[in-house]
C-alpha positions in Angstrom: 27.3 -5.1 12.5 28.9 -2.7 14.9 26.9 -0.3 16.9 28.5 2.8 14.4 27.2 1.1 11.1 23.6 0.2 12.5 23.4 4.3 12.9 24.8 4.9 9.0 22.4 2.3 8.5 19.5 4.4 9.9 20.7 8.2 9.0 20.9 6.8 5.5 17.2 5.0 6.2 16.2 8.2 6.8 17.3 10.4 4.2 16.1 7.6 1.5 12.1 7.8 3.4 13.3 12.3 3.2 13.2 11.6 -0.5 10.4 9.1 -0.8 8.4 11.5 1.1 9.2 14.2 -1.1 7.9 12.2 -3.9 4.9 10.9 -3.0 3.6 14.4 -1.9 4.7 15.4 -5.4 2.6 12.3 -6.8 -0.3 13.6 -4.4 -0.1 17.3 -5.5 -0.4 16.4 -8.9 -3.2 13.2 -7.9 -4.9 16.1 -6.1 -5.1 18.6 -9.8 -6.1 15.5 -12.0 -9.1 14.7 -9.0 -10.2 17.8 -9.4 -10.5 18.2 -13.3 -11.9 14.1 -13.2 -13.9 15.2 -10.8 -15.6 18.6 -12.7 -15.9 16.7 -15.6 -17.6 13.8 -14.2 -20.1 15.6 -12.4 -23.7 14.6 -12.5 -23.0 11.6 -14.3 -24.3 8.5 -12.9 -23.2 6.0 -15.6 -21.3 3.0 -13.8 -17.7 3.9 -15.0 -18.0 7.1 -13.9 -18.7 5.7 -10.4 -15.7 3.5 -11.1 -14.0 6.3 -11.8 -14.8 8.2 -8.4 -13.4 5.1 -6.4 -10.5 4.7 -8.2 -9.8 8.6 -7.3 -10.5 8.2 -3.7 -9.0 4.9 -3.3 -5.7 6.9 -4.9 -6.0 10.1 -2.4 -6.4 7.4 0.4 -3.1 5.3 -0.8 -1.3 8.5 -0.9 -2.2 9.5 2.5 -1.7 5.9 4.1 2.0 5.9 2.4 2.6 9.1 3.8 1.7 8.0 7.7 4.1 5.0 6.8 6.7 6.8 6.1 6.5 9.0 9.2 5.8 5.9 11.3 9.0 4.2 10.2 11.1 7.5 10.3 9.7 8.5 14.2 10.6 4.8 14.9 14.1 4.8 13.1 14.4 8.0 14.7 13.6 7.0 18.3 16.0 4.1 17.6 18.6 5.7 16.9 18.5 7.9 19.9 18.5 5.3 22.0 21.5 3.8 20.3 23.1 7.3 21.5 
């Protein structure tokens, strides 16, 4: 692979994480309105899946979050890469 492919390679890496980006925070947007209402409704109640409930929401909002630093780990470092490559 020549040095002028491995830099297609990345550009179009990039773009693909632009668009898997865009749709996660889309998938967190709406996560973030369906918390909410869960949330409300669930209030006050102690009954275990209700609690089950609650973690399953905040283990979401946390995957969300975690995929999103991925993504902008992997594009600073494709980035970076890429530079370098000139």
């Amino acid at each position: 692979m020549s040095i002028g492919e491995v830099k297609v390679a990345l550009d179009e890496s990039n773009y693909l994480l632009d668009q898997g980006r865009t749709m996660i925070e889309g998938v967190g947007t709406a996560l973030d309105e369906v918390a909410g209402l869960v949330l409300a409704t669930l209030h006050d109640t102690r009954r275990a899946e209700a609690e089950q409930a609650r973690k399953a929401i905040a283990d979401a909002v946390r995957e969300v979050k975690l995929t999103l630093r991925a993504i902008a780990a992997a594009q600073d470092n494709g980035n970076a890469y890429r530079k370098a490559l000139g």
